[in-house]
C-alpha positions as CSV (number, residue, x, y, z in Angstrom):
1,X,-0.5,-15.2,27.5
2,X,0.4,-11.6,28.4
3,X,-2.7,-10.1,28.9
4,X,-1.6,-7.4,26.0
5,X,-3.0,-6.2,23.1
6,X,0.1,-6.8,20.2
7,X,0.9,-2.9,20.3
8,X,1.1,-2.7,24.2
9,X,3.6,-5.4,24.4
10,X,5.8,-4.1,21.4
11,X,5.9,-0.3,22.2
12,X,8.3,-0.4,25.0
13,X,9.9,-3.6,24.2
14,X,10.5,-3.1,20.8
15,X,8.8,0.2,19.2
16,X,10.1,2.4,21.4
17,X,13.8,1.7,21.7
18,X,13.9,1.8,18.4
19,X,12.1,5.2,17.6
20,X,9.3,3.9,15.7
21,X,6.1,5.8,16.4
22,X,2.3,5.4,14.6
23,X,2.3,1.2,14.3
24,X,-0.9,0.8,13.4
25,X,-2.4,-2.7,13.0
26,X,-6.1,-4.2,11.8
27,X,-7.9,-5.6,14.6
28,X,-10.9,-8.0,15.0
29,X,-14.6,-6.8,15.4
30,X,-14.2,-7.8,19.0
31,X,-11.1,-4.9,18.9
32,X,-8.5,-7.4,19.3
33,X,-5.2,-7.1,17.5
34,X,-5.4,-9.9,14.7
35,X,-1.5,-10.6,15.1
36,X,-0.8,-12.2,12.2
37,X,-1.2,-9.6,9.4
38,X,-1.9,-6.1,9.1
39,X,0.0,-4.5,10.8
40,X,1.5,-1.0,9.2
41,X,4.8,0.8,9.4
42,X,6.6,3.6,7.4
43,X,9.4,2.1,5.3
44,X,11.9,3.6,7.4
45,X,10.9,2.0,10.4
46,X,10.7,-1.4,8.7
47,X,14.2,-0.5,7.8
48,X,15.0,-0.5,11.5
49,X,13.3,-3.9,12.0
50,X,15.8,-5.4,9.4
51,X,18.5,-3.4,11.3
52,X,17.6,-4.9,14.5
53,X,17.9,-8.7,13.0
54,X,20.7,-7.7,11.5
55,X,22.5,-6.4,14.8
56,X,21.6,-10.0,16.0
57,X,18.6,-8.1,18.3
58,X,21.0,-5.6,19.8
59,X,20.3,-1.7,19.0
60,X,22.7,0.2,20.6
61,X,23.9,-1.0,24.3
62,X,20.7,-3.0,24.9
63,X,20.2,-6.8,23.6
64,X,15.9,-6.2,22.7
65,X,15.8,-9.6,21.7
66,X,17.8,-13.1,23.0
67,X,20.9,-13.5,19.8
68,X,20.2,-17.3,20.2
69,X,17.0,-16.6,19.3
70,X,17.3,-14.2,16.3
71,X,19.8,-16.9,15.4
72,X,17.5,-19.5,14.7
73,X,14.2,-17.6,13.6
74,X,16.1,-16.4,10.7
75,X,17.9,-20.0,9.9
76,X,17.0,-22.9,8.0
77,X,14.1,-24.8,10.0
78,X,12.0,-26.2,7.3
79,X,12.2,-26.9,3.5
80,X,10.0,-25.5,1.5
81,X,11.5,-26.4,-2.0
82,X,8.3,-27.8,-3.4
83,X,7.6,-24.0,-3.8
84,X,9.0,-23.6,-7.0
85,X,10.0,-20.3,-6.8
86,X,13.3,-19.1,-6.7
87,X,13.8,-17.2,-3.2
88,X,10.4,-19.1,-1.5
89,X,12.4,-22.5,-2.3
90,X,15.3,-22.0,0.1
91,X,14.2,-22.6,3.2
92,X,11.7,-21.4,6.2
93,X,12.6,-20.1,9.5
94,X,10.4,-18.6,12.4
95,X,8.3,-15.9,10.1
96,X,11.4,-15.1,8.4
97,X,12.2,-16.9,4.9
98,X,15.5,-17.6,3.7
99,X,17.2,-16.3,0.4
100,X,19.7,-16.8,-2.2
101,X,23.5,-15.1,-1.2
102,X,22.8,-15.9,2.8
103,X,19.9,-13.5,3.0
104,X,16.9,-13.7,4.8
105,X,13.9,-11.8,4.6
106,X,10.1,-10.7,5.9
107,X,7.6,-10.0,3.9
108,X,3.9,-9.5,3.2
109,X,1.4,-8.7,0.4
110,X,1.9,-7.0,-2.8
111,X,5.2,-6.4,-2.7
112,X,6.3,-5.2,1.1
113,X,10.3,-6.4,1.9
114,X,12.3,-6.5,4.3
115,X,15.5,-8.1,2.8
116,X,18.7,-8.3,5.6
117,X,22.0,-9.5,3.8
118,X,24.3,-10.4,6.4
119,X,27.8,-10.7,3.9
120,X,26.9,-6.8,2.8
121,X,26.2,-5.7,5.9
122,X,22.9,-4.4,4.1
123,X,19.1,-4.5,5.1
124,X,16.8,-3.3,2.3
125,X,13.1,-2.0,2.9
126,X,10.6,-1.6,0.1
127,X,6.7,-1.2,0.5
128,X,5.2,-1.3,-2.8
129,X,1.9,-2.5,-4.7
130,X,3.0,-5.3,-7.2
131,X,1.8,-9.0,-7.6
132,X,5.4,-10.5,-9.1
133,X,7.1,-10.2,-5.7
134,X,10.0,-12.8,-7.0
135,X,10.5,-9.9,-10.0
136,X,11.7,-7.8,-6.9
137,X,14.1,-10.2,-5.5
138,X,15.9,-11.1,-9.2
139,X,16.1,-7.1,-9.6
140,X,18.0,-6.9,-6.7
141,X,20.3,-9.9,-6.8
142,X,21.0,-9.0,-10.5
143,X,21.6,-5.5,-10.6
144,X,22.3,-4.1,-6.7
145,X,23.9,-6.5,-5.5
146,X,26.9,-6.2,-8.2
147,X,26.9,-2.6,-7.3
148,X,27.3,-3.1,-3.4
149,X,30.7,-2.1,-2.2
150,X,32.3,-1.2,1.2
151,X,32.9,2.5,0.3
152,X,29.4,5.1,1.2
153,X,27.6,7.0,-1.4
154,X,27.6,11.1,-1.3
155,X,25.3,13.3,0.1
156,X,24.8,14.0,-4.4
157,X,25.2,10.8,-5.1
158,X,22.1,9.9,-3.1
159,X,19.8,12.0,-3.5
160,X,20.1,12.3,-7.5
161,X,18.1,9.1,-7.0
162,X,15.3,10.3,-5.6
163,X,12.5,11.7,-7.7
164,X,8.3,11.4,-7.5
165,X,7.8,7.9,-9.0
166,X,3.8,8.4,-8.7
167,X,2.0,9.4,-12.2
168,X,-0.5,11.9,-11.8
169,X,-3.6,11.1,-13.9
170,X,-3.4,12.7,-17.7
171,X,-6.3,14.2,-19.4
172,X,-7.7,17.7,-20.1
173,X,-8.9,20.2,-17.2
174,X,-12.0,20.6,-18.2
175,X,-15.3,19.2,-20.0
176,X,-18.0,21.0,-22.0
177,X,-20.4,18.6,-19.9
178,X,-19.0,19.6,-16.2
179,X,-21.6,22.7,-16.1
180,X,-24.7,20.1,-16.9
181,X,-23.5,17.6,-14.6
182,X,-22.4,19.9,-11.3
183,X,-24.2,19.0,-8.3
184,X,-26.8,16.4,-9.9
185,X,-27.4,13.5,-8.1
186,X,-26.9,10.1,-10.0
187,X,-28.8,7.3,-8.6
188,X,-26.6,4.1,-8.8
189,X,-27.7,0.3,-9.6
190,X,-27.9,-1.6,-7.0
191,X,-24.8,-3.2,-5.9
192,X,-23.3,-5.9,-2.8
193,X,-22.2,-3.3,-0.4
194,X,-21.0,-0.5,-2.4
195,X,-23.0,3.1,-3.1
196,X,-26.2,4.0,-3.8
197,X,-26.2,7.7,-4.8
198,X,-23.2,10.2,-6.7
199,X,-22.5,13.6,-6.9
200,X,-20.0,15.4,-9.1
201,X,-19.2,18.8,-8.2
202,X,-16.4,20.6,-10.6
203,X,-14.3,23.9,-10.3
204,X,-11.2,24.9,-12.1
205,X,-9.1,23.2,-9.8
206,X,-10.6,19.6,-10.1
207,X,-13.5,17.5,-8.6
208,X,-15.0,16.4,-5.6
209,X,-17.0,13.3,-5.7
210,X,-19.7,12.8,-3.3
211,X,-21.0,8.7,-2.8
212,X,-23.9,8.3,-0.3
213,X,-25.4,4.8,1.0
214,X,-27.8,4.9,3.1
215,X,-27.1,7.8,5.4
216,X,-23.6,7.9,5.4
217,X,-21.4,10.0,2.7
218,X,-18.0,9.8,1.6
219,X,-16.5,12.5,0.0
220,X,-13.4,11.8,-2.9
221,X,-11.4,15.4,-4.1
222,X,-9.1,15.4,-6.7
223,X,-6.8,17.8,-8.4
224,X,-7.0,18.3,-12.2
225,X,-2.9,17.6,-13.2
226,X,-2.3,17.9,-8.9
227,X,-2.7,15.7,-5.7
228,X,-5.3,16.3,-3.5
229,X,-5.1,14.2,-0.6
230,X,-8.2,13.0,1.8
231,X,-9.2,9.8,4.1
232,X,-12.5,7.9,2.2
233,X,-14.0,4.3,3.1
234,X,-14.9,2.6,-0.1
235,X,-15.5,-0.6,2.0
236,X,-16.4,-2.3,4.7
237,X,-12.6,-1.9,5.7
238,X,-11.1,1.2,7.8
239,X,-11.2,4.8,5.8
240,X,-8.3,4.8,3.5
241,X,-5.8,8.0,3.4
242,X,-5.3,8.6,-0.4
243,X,-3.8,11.2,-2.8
244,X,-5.7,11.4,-6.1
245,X,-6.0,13.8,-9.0
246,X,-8.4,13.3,-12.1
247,X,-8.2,14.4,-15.9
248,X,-10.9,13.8,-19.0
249,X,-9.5,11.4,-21.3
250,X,-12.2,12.7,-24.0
251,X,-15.2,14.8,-23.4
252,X,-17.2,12.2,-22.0
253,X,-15.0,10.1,-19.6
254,X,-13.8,11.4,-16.6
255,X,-11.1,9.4,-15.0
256,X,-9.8,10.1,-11.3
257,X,-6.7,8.4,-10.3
258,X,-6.4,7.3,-6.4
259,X,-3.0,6.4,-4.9
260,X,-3.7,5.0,-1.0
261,X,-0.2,6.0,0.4
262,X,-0.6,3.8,3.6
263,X,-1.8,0.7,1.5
264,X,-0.5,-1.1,-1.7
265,X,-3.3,-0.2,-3.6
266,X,-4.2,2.0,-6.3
267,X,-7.4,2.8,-7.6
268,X,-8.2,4.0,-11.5
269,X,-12.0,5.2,-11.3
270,X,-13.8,5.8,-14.8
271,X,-16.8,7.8,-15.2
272,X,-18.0,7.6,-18.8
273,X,-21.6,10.0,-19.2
274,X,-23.9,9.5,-22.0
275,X,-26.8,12.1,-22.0
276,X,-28.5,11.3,-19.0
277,X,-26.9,7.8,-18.1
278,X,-23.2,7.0,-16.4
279,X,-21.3,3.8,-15.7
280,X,-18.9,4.2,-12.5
281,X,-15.8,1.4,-12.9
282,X,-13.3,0.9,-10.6
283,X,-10.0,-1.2,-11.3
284,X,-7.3,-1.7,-8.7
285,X,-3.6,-2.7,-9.6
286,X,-3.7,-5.5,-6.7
287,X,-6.5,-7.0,-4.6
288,X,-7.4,-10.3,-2.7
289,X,-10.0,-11.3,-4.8
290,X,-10.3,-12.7,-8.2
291,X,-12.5,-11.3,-10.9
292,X,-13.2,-7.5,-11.6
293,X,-14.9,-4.7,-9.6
294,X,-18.7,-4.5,-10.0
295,X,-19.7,-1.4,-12.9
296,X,-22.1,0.8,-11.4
297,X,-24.5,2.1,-14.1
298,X,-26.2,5.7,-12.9
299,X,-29.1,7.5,-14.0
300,X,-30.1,10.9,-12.9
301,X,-32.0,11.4,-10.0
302,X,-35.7,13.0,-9.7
């Protein structure tokens, strides 16, 4: 209809005015943007969003978006009460689903909110990885919402709050086996789409996995007790940014632990080497899919 890729029409209509900057979105092989998912911001900036909705599409001295129209998009249009749930049972507007306590909300996959609340004068923002997304909702309506008052927090008082909520990966620094396994190559099983080839290579800070298919090579570094941050495809899907650091449970299992900051999901890989033989498991906190990862069983390469 416009002749626009999604970004192009958004940045100076909506993106801009409002300071956002680095909207990302998926897009189809054919480089189109898909439009109806995918689309990545930082929390703050979904903060805004909510803010804008909020304002009733006015930000600042400009109206970015018709009030009649905000209006109804975030009003009752449709039932959906067969849903069951709690805050998916009270009603459907354009995109935007209604709430308990006159709220209305977006949100997408594993956990992602933006929650407005019109009678607080409130929008909340969370990105998250999680599969209860109601949990979220009764946290809030229970136990922030009795807290909410007209009166503003203190500079203290905020940021006492904040604190790393991320748990590095436990485990020792170091393995008797890490000198016999540096730099061998492990051939793996053969597997739909994932790796072919590992290699571990360990110093006193932590470890940098190597996995190969084909010609290609991805590269995985983590910190032993400490972050190490990268950008690694483990799919078919765009190259992930992640943050991971790695301990040894025991002598013999090596277990890396990798947050993807820009996604919902995180990633416990264990490495478990017997004499010359490995298995490779990875086990993610959310996914799409039902049923576990593929174990990739190694043995060491000629």
């Amino acid at each position: 209809m416009t002749g626009q890729q999604l970004l192009d029409y958004l940045e100076p209509r909506i993106l801009a005015p409002l300071g956002i900057k680095g909207a990302r979105t998926e897009t189809s092989p054919d480089g189109t943007h898909v439009g109806g998912w995918g689309m990545s911001l930082k929390t703050e900036d979904i903060a805004k969003f909510g803010q804008l909705y909020l304002q009733k599409g006015r930000w600042g001295e400009e109206q970015l978006i018709p009030e009649p129209w905000v209006s109804e998009a975030t009003s009752f249009q449709v039932s959906n009460a067969h849903a069951g749930k709690l805050d998916w049972a009270e009603g459907y507007g354009y995109q935007f689903w209604r709430c308990r306590h006159n709220a209305f909300r977006g949100d997408g996959a594993f956990g992602q909110y933006c929650l407005a609340m019109p009678e607080q004068d409130a929008v909340i923002a969370i990105t998250s990885g999680l599969q209860n997304m109601q949990q979220v909702l009764d946290l809030i309506w229970e136990e922030l919402l009795p807290s909410m008052h007209a009166g503003c927090l203190t500079i203290s008082e905020k940021t006492k709050f904040i604190k790393p909520c991320m748990p590095k990966a436990s485990g020792a620094s170091s393995s008797p086996l890490e000198a016999r396994l540096n730099g061998r190559k492990w051939k793996l099983s053969e597997n739909p789409g994932l790796f072919s080839q590992a290699v571990f290579r360990f110093d006193k800070s932590g470890v940098t996995l190597e996995l190969g298919k084909e010609e290609l090579t991805e590269t995985l570094t983590a910190g032993y007790g400490d972050w190490r941050c990268g950008q690694i495809r483990l799919e078919n899907d765009p190259p992930r940014r992640y943050a991971a650091s790695a301990g040894w449970i025991s002598p013999e299992e090596l277990q890396i632990f990798i947050c993807c900051h820009e996604q919902p999901f995180n990633i416990v890989l264990s490495c478990r080497f017997e004499q010359d033989k490995m298995t490779m498991e990875m086990k993610f906190n959310v996914t799409f899919w039902s049923g576990a990862w593929p174990v990739l069983h190694g043995e060491i390469g000629v």
